[in-house]
C-alpha positions in Angstrom: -15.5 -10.5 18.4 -18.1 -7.3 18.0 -18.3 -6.1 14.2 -17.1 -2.5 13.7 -19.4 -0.1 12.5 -17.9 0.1 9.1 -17.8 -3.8 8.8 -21.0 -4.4 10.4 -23.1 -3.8 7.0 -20.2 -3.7 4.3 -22.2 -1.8 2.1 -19.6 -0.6 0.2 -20.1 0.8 -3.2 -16.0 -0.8 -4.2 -16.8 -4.1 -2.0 -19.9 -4.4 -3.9 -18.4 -3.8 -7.0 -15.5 -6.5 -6.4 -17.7 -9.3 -4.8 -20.5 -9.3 -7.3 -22.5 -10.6 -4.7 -20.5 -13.5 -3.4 -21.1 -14.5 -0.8 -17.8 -15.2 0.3 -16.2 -12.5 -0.7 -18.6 -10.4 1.1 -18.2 -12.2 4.5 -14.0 -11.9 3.6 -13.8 -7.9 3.6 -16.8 -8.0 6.2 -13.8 -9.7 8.3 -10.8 -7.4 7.3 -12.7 -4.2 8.0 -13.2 -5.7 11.2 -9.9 -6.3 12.0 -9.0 -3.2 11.2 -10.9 -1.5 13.4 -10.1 -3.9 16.1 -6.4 -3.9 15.4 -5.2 -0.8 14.8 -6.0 0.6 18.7 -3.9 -2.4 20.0 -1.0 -0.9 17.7 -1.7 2.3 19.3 1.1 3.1 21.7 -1.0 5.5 23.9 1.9 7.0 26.2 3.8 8.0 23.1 0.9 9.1 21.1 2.3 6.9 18.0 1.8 3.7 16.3 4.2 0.9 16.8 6.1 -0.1 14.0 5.1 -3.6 14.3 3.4 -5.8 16.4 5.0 -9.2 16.4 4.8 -13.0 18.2 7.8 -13.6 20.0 9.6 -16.5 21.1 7.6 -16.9 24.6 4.1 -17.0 21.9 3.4 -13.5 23.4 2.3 -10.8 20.7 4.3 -7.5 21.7 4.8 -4.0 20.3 8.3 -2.8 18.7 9.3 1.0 18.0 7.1 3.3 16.5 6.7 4.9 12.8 5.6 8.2 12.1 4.6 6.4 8.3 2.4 4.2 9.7 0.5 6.3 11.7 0.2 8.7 8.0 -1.3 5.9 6.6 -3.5 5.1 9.0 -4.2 8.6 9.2 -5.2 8.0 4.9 -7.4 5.1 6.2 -8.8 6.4 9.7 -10.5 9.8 7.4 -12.9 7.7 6.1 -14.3 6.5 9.7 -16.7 8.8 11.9 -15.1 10.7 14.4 -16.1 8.2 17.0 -14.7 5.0 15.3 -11.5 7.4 14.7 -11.2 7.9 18.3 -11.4 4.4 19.1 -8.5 3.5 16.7 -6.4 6.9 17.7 -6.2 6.8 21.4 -9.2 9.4 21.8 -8.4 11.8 18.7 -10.0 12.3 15.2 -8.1 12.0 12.5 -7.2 15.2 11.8 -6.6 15.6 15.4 -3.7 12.9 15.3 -2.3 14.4 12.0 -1.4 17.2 13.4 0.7 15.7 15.8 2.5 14.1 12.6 3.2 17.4 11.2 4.6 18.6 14.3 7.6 15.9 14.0 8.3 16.7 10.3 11.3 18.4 9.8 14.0 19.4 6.8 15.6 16.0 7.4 12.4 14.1 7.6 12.7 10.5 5.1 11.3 11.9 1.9 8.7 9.0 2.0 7.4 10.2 5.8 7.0 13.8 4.4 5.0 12.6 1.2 2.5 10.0 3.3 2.0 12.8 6.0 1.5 15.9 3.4 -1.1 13.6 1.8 -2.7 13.1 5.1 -2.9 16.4 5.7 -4.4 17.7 2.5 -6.7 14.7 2.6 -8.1 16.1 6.1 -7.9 20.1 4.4 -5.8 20.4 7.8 -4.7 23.5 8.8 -0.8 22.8 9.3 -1.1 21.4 5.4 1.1 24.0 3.8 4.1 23.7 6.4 4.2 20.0 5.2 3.8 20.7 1.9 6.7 23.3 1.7 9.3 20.8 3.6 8.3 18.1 0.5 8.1 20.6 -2.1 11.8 21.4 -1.3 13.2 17.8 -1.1 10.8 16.1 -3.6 11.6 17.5 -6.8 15.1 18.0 -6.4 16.5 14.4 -4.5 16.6 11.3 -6.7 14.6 9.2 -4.7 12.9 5.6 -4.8 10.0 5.1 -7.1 7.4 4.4 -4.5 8.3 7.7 -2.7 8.2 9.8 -6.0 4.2 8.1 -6.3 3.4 9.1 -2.8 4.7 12.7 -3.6 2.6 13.0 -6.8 -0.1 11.5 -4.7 0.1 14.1 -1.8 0.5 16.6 -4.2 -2.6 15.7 -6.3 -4.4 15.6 -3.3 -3.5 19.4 -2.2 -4.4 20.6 -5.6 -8.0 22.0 -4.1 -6.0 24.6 -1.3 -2.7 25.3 -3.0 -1.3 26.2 -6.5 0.8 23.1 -7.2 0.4 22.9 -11.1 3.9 23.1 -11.8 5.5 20.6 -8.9 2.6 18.2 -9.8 3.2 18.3 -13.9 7.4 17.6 -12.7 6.1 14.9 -10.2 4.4 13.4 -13.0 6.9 13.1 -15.4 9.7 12.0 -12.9 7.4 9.0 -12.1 6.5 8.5 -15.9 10.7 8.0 -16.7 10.7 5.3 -13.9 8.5 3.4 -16.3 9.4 0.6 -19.1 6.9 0.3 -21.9 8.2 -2.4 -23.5 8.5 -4.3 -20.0 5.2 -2.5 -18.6 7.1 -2.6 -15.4 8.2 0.4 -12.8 11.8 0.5 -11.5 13.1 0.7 -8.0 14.5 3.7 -8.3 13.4 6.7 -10.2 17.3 7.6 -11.0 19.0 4.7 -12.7 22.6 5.9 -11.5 21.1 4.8 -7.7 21.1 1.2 -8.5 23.9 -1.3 -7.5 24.7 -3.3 -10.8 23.1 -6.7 -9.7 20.0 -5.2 -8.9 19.5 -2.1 -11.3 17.1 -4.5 -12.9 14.5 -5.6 -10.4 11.6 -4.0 -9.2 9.5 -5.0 -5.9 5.5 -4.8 -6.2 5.1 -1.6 -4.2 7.1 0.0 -7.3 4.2 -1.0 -9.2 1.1 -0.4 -7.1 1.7 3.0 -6.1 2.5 4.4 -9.2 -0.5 3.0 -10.8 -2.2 4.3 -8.4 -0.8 7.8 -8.1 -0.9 8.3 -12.0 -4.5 6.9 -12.0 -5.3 9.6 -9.6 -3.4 12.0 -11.6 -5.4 11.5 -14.9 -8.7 11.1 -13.1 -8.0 15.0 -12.1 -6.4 16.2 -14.3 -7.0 14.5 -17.7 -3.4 13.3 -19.0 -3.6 10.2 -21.2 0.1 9.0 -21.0 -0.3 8.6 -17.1 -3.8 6.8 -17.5 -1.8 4.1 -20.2 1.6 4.1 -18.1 -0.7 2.7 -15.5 -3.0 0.7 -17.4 0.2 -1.5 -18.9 1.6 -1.9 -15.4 -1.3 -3.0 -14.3 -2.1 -5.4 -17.3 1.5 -6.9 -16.7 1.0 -7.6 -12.9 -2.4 -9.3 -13.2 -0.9 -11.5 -16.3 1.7 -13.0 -14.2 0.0 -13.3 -11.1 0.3 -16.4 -9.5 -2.1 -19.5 -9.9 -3.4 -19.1 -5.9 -4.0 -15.4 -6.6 -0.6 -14.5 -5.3 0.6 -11.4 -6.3 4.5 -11.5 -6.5 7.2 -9.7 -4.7 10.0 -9.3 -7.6 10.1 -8.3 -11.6 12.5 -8.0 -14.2 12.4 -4.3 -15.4 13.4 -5.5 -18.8 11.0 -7.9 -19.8 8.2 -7.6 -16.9 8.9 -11.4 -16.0 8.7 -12.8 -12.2 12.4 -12.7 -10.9 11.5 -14.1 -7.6 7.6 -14.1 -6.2 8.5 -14.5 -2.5 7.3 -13.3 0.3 3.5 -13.0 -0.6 2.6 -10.6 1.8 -0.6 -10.2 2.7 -0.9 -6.5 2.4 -0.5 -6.7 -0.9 -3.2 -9.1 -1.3 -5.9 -7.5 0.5 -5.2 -3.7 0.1 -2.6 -2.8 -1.9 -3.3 -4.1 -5.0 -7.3 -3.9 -4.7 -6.1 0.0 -4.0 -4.2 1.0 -6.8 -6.7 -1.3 -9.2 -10.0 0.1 -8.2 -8.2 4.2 -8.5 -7.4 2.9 -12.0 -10.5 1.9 -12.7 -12.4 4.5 -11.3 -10.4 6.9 -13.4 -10.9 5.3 -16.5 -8.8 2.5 -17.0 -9.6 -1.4 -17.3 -11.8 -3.3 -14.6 -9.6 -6.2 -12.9 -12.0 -7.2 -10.6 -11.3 -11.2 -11.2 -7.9 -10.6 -10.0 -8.4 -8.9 -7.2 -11.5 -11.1 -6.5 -8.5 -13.9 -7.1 -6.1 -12.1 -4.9 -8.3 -12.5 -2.2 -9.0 -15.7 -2.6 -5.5 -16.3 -1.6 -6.3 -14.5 1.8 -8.6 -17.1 2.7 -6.3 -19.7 2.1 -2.7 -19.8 1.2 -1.7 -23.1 -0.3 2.2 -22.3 0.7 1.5 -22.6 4.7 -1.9 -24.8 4.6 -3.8 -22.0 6.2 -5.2 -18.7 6.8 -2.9 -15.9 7.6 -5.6 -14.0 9.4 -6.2 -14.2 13.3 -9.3 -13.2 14.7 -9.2 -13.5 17.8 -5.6 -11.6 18.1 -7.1 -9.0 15.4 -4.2 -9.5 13.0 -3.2 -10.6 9.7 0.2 -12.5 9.8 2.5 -10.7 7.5 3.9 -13.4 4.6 4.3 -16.9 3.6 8.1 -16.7 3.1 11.0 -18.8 2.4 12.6 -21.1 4.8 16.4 -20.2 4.9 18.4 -17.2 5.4 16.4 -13.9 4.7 16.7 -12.5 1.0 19.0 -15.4 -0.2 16.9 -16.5 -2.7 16.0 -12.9 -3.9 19.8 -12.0 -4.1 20.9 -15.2 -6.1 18.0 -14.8 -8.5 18.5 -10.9 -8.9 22.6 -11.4 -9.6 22.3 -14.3 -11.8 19.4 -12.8 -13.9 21.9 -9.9 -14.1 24.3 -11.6 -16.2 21.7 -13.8 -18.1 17.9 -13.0 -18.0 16.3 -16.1 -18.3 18.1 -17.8 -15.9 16.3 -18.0 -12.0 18.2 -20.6 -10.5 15.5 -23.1 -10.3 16.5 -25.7 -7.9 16.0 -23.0 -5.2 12.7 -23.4 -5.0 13.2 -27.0 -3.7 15.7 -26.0 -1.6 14.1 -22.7 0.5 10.2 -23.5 0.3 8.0 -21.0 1.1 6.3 -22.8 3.9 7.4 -19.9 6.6 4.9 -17.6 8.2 6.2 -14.1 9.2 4.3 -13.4 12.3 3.9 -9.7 12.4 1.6 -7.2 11.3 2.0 -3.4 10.9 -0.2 -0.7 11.0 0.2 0.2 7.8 -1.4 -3.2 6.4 -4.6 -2.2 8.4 -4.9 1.1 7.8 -4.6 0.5 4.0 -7.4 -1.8 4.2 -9.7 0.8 5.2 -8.2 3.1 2.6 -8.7 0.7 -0.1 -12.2 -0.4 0.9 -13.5 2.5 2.1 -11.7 5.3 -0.1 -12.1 6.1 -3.8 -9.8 7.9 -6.2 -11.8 11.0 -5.9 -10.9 11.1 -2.1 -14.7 10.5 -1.4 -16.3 8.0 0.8 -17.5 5.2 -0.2 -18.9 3.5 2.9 -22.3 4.5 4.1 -22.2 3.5 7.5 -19.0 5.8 8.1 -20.7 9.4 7.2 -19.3 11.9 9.4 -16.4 14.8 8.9 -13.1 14.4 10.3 -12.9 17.7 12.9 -9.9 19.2 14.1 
């Protein structure tokens, strides 16, 4: 397979930074930013001008495309800015970046998902586009005024943060802010699901996924870094302490907490998203904005990447230019999640142990989604200060 032009010298200031110099780490993100850019154009579905919302091995062994997702293509979008206009073509059926954005603005509407409006308002004031503010205003209506899920509220302060440089948003940002500090446990150092606690159905009030903890971290990281606010940078700091203490012994970073103590309710899936871009994303904005440096977790997350211990292999395919989705349970989907989240209800220690012997997680989810690939190249190529950080990949998104 031919190297991509931002993989071809990984010169990387934050893939530099994490590897140290190994070797293997090197050659690891060398390979992801490769698939990435070889990917995402086969997730492009070119006679709808979208991504698909998945691409997935069916029963015949075939890899085909299902639906599309105008959240994916946002976050590709995110991932795809920080690519010369070429390489952006080549992933977005012939458009830049800011090109393809503004077809995403054009399908936002009042009744738009809140999480759709955030990630494509974000796009847009990442690529200073000109149809920015029409986006904005549809998510400063809803944002502040819906309860919402936690990981919606971060992308929101996230968008909103990054429209800061063209738009007076000092007062939606400062209530962004503190609706996504009250989502947060200090004593637990843990984020909840949702950022209204009257959402929650009684069995689960108390459990949390890890994209309830990444984004906020990162989102509040961002948040301090431009704004200088303390309580943000330690909110995130503690979550971030809390995940990388109870990650798991293969670098796996787990699926499920307990809100009221910050312990592992149930740690599968480990998808590999999370181990290759979301976590290394929301840790290197906090560190760049001033919090602590957990490199040797995210060096350990990765490790996982090149070899999950669950399935006796690597998730990542080459010559398909994918990255299989999970290691999962064997069973019926979300039983083990479910028990474990109503019998911690009643009693906290208890996680049903016996479980584990029952529903191993020897299962590999064969998808991918554009979303995992386009957050690659946002968390390896990105920084918190919405800067590049690749040199190979100078160039200015055009409209």
């Amino acid at each position: 397979m031919p190297e991509s032009s931002a993989a071809n010298s990984c010169t990387c200031e934050r893939a530099s930074r994490v590897s140290g110099g190994d070797a293997e780490v090197d050659a690891l993100l060398t390979r992801l930013l490769t698939i990435a850019q070889t990917g995402l154009p086969k997730m492009f579905r070119q006679n709808m001008h979208a991504f698909a919302f998945t691409r997935r091995r069916c029963a015949d062994g075939n890899v085909k495309l299902e639906g599309t997702s105008l959240r994916y293509g946002a976050i590709v979008s995110l991932g795809a800015a920080h690519l010369s206009e070429d390489d952006q073509r080549t992933i977005l059926g012939g458009e830049t970046a800011a090109k393809f954005c503004g077809r995403l603005i054009a399908e936002t509407a009042g009744d738009t998902n809140l999480g759709d409006l955030a990630l494509v308002a974000w796009a847009a004031a990442k690529l200073a586009h000109m149809g920015t503010a029409h986006v904005l205003a549809l998510l400063r209506q809803r944002s502040l005024v819906t309860p919402c899920y936690t990981v919606e509220a971060a992308w929101a302060l996230s968008a909103l943060i990054a429209a800061r440089k063209q738009f007076d948003v000092d007062a939606e940002v400062v209530t962004a802010r503190d609706r996504l500090l009250r989502a947060f446990s200090c004593e637990a150092g843990i984020f909840a699901h949702w950022t209204d606690a009257h959402q929650a159905p009684w069995c689960r009030a108390h459990v949390a996924c890890f994209a309830d903890q990444v984004y906020p971290i990162q989102a509040l990281a961002r948040y301090h870094k431009a704004f200088g606010h303390s309580a943000s940078l330690d909110a995130a700091s503690r979550c971030a302490e809390r995940i990388c203490r109870v990650q798991g012994p293969a670098g796996q970073w787990w699926w499920h907490y307990d809100t009221r103590n910050g312990s592992v309710i149930e740690g599968y899936p480990v998808y590999t998203v999370h181990q290759d871009a979301m976590a290394p994303m929301a840790l290197l904005d906090l560190h760049e904005a001033g919090g602590p440096d957990h490199s040797d977790a995210i060096r350990k997350g990765l490790s996982w990447m090149s070899y999950s211990p669950e399935v006796d292999r690597c998730l990542i395919e080459d010559e398909l230019a994918l990255i299989w989705r999970s290691a999962k349970r064997s069973g019926p989907s979300k039983a083990v999640r479910l028990i474990r989240a109503a019998a911690s209800s009643v009693v906290p220690t208890i996680r049903v142990r016996w479980l584990d012997s029952v529903f191993r997680p020897t299962v590999v989810d064969h998808e991918d989604r554009p979303y995992h690939l386009g957050w690659i190249l946002h968390a390896w190529l990105g920084g918190s200060d919405g800067g590049r950080r690749c040199a190979v990949v100078a160039g200015s998104a055009g409209q």
